[in-house]
C-alpha positions in Angstrom: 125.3 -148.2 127.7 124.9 -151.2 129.4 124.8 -153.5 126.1 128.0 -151.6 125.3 129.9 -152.3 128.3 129.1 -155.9 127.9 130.2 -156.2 124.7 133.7 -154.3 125.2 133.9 -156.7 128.7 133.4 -159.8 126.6 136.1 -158.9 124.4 138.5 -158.2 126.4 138.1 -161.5 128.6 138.4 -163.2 125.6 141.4 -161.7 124.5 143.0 -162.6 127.8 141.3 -166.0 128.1 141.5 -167.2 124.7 139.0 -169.7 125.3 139.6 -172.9 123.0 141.9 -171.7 120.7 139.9 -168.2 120.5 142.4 -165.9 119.1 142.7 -162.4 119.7 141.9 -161.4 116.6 138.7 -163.4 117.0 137.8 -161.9 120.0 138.4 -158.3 118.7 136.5 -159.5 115.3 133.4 -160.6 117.5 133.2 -157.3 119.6 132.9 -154.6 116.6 130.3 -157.2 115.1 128.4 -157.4 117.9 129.0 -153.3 118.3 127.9 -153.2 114.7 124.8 -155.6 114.4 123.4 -153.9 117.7 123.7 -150.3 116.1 125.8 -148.9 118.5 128.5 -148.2 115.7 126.9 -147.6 112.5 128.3 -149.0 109.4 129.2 -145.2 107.4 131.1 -144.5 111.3 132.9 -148.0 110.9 134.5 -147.6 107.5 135.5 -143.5 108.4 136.5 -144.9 111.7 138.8 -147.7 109.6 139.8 -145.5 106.8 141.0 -142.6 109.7 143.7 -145.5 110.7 145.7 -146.0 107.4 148.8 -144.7 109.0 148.3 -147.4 111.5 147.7 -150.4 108.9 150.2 -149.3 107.1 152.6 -149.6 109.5 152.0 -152.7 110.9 152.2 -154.0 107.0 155.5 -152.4 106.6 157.2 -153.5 109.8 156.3 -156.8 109.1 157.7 -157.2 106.2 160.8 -155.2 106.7 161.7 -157.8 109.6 161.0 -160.9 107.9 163.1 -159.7 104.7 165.5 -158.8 106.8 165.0 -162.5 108.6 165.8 -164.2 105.4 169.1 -162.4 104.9 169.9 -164.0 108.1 170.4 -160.2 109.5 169.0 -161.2 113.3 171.5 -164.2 113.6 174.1 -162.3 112.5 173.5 -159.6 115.1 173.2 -162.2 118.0 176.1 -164.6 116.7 178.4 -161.2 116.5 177.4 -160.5 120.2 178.0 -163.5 121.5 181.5 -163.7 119.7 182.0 -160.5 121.0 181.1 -161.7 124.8 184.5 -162.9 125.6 183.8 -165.8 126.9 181.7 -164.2 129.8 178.1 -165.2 130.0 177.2 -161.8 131.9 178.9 -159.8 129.3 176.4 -161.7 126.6 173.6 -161.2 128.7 174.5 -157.1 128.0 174.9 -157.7 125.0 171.4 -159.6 124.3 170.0 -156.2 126.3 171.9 -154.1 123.7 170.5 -155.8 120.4 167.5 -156.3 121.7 168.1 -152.1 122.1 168.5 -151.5 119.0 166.3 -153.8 116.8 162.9 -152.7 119.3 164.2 -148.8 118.9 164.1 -148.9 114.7 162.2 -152.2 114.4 159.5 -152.4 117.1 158.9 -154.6 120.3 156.9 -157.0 118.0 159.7 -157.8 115.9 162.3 -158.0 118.8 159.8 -160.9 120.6 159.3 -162.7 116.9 163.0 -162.6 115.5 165.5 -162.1 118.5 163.8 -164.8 120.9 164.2 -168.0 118.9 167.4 -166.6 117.9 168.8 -166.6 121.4 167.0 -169.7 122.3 169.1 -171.8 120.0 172.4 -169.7 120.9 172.5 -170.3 124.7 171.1 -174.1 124.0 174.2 -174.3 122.1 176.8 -172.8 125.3 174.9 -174.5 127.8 173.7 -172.0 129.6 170.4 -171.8 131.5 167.8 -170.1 129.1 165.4 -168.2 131.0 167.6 -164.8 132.0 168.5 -164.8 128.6 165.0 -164.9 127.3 163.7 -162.8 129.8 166.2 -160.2 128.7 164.9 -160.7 125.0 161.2 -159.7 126.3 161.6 -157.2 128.4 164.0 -155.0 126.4 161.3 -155.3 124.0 158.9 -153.6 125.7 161.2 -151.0 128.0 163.3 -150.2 124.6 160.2 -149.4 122.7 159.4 -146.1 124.2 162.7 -144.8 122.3 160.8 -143.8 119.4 157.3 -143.4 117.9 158.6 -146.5 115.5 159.8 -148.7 118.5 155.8 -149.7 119.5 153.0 -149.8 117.8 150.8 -148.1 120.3 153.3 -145.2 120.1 151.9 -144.9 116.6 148.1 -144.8 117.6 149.1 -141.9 120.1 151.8 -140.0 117.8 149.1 -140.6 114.7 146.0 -139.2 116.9 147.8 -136.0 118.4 150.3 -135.2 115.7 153.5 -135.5 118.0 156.4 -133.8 116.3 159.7 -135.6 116.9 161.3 -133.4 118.7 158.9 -132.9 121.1 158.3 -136.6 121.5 162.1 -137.0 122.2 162.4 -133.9 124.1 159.5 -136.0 126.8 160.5 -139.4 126.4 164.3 -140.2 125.2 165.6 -139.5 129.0 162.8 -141.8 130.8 163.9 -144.2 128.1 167.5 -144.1 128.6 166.8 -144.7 132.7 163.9 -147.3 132.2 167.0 -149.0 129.7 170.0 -148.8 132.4 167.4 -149.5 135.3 166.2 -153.1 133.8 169.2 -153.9 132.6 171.1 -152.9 136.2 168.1 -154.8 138.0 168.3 -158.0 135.8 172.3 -158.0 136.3 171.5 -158.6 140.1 168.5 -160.7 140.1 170.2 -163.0 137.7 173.4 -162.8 138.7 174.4 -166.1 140.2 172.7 -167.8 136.6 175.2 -166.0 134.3 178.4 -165.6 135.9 179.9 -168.9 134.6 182.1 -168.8 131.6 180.9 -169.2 128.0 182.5 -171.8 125.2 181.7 -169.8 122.2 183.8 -172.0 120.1 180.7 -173.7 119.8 179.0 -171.7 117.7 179.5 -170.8 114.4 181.1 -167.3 113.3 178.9 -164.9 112.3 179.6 -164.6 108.7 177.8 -168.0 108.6 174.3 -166.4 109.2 174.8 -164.8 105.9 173.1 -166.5 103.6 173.9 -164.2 100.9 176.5 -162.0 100.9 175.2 -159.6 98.2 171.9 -159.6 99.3 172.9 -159.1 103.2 174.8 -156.1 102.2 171.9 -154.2 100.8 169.9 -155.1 103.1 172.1 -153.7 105.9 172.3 -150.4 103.6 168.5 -150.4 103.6 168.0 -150.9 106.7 169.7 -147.7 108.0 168.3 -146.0 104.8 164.4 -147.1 106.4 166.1 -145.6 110.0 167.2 -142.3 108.8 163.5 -141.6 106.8 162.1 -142.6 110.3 163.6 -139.9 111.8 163.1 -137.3 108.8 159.9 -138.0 108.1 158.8 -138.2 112.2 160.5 -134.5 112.4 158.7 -133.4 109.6 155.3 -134.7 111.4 154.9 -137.1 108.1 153.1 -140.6 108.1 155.2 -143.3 109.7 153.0 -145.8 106.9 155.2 -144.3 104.2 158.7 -145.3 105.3 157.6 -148.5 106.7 155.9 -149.6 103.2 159.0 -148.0 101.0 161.3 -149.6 103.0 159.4 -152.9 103.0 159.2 -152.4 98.7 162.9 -151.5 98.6 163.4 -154.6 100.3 161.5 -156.7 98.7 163.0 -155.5 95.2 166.7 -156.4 96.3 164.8 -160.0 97.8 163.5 -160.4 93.9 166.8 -159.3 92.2 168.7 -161.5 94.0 166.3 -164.7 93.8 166.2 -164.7 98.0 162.5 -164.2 98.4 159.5 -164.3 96.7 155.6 -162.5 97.3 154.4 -165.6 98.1 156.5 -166.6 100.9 156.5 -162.9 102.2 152.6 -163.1 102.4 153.1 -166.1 104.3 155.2 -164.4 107.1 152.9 -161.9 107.2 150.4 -162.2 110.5 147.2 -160.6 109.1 145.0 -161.3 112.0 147.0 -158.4 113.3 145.1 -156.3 111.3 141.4 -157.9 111.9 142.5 -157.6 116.2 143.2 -153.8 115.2 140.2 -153.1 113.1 137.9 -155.0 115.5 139.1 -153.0 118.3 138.8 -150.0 116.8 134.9 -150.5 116.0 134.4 -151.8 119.9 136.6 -148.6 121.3 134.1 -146.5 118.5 131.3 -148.3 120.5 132.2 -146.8 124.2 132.9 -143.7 122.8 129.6 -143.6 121.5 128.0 -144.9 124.6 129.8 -141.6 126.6 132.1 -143.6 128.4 135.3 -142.7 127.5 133.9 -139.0 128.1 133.1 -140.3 131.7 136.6 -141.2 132.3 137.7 -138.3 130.7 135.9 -136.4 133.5 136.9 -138.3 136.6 140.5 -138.6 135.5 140.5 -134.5 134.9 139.0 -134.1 138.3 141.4 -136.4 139.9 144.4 -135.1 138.4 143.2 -131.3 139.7 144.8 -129.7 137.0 148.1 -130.8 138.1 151.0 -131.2 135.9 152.4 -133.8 138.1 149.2 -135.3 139.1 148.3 -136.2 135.6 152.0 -137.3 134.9 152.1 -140.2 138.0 148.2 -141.1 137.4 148.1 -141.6 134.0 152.0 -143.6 134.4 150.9 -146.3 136.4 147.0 -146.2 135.2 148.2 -146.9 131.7 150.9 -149.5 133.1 147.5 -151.2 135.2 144.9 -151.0 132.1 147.8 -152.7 129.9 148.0 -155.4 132.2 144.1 -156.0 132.6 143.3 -155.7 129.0 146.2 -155.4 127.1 148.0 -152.4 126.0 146.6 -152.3 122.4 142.9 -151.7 123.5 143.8 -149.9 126.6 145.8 -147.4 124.6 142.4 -147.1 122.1 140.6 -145.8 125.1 143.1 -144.0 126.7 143.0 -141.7 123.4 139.5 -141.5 123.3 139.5 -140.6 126.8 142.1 -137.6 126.2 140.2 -136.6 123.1 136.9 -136.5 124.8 138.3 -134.0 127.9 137.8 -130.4 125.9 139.6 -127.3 126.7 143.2 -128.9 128.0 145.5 -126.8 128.4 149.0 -127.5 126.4 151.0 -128.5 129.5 148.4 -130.4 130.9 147.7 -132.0 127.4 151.9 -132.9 127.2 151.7 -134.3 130.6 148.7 -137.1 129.6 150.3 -138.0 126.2 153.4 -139.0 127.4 152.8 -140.0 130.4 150.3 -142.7 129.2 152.8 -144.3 126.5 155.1 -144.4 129.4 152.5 -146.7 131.0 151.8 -148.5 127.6 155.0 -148.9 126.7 156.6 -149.9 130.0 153.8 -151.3 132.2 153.0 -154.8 130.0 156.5 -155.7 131.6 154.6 -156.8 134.9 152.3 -159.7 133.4 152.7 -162.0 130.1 149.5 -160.6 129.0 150.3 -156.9 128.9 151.4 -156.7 125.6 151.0 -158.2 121.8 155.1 -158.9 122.0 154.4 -161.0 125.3 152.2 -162.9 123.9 154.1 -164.0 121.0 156.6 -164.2 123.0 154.9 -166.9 125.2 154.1 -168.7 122.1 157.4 -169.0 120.5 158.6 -171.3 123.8 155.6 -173.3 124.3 156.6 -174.7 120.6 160.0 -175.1 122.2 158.9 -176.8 124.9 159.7 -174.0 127.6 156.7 -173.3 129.6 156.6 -169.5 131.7 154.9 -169.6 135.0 152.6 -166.7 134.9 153.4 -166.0 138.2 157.2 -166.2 138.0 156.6 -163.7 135.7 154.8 -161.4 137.7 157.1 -161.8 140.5 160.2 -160.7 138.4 158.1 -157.8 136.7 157.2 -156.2 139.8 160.3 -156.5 140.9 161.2 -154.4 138.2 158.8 -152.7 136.6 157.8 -150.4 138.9 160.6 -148.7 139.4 161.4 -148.2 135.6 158.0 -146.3 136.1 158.6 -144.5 138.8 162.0 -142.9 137.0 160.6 -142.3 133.9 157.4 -140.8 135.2 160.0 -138.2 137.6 161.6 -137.7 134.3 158.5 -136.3 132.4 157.5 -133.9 135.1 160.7 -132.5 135.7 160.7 -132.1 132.0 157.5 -130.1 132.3 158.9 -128.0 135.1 161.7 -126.8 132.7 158.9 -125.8 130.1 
């Protein structure tokens, strides 16, 4: 156990660290070797473990190439040029409307693709009015992540929990579309006042250039807007019908792709280019090192203590597993922390149903929401952090933190009330 426990330490330190130019999906590569070479995961447990995820690949594949075809239609600029046309002139009245596209984009397209595509985005638009860029940019990031609980499509964690218990739809909604909806008003209600004095100055939006101009081609724009609320609509279908999330994501990204090749817009060879494909080495690896603890009877240990502390209470579980989730994010990142979160649920036997509702939701409440405290808690922060370092914009962890907490836990808090009176009704 103890070579185990090393191993998964190591990892995680250097995923946080990143020690010269270690990258996370280096870090998570090294841990299931090391888990691997030592015998702790065999190889025949490895490639069932791998092959079990395929939902998971699949979706990460199809989400990232859905958003950069949609990119190169010049879809995202058109969204934020048409909100900030549509600000009147009021820089607070943008900063709602950055919140609201931000909304919408994490809910059908994920967190990941709201940090990639929406952040340089607004970057360049309030660098053209003037304007001071950090609310606006903090908005950008933290929608991402307190939008993303909307749906099982709106985070990619959501998928790892969905795919593992076989959430239906409904019921996922039924848990987690009102803690959503007050997580959404309460950071946008919060940011309104800690930011106020920085946007309430007026906005010359003759500056920028009208919408339409994003388009880069109109035919291809068009069907790309059709598709994309084709690819919503078989989200929701297929999520009711308890259906792999891989399939829609992939078609969609194919159906795409086709109008990109009919139209002479895009090409496989660019698209593979805009594809990040260590995403799927930092997934694989940390499935193999997760594997590893299992293996070891951790996971089963925490299973044990967090049954115990919870006392078979509903509500117990609900607010422990909220803000434990929310902490693990924040230590070790939400990704790996939600990998042993469902290994620990799996591991506790004989749950009853309420008691099993109250720890699935309530953890991707913590997952989804709690990487909002730190710049580390999430694989959207991160990028995120990257995209204005080339920029030349440099985040103070700290000022991070401080406007996180001031935030963050209160999102929890709601959210977390939300689900247990939701279990009270039955």
């Amino acid at each position: 156990m103890l070579y185990t426990l090393i191993v998964f330490a190591l990892t995680l330190v250097l995923i946080m660290l990143r020690p010269r130019k270690v990258t996370e999906w280096m870090a998570a590569a090294l841990g299931g070797f090391l888990m691997l070479v030592a015998g702790k995961v065999s190889l025949p447990e490895a490639a069932r473990t791998l092959l079990a995820s395929w939902n998971v690949f699949g979706f990460f594949l199809g989400l990232m190439s859905i958003s950069a075809l949609a990119d190169a239609a010049g879809f995202f600029e058109w969204a934020a040029f048409t909100a900030a046309r549509r600000s009147g002139g009021s820089a607070r009245r943008l900063f709602i409307n950055v919140f609201l596209v931000g909304t919408v984009i994490t809910t059908f397209l994920s967190n990941d693709a709201t940090a990639l595509i929406l952040t340089p985005i607004v970057f360049t638009l309030v660098s053209r009015l003037g304007l001071s860029p950090l609310p606006y940019l903090y908005a950008c990031i933290f929608i991402a992540d307190t939008a993303s609980l909307t749906l099982p499509v709106s985070n990619p964690v959501n998928i790892l929990m969905v795919d593992a218990t076989r959430q239906a739809l409904p019921d996922y909604l039924s848990h987690l579309l009102l803690p959503s909806i007050l997580a959404i008003s309460i950071n946008i209600g919060l940011f309104l006042l800690i930011f106020r004095r920085s946007i309430s100055v007026p906005l010359a939006v003759e500056r920028l250039p009208q919408p339409r101009q994003a388009i880069r081609h109109p035919r291809y724009f068009r069907f790309v807007v059709l598709s994309l609320l084709l690819v919503a609509m078989a989200y929701i279908i297929v999520s009711t019908l308890r259906g792999p999330l891989s399939l829609v994501a992939v078609g969609g990204a194919f159906l795409l792709l086709a109008g990109g090749l009919a139209t002479r817009q895009v090409n496989v060879r660019w698209l593979a280019q805009e594809i990040s494909w260590g995403i799927f080495i930092f997934i694989a690896g940390m499935l193999i090192v997760v594997r590893g603890v299992e293996n070891a009877g951790v996971t089963a240990a925490l299973g044990r203590a967090l049954l115990q502390a919870a006392g078979n209470s509903p509500a117990r579980a609900v607010f422990l597993n909220t803000f434990g989730a929310a902490i693990g994010s924040n230590l070790i990142n939400n990704v790996p922390a939600m990998l042993v979160l469902i290994s620990t649920l799996n591991s506790v036997p004989d749950l009853s149903p309420l008691m099993q509702r109250a720890i699935i939701y309530s953890t991707i409440l913590g997952a989804d929401l709690g990487p909002n405290i730190t710049i580390v808690g999430s694989l959207a922060k991160v990028l995120w952090v990257v995209i204005l370092r080339r920029r030349g914009l440099e985040i103070s962890p700290l000022q991070y933190f401080r406007t996180g907490l001031a935030v963050t836990p209160w999102m929890l808090l709601a959210g977390a009330t939300a689900i247990w009176l939701r279990l009270l009704l039955g």
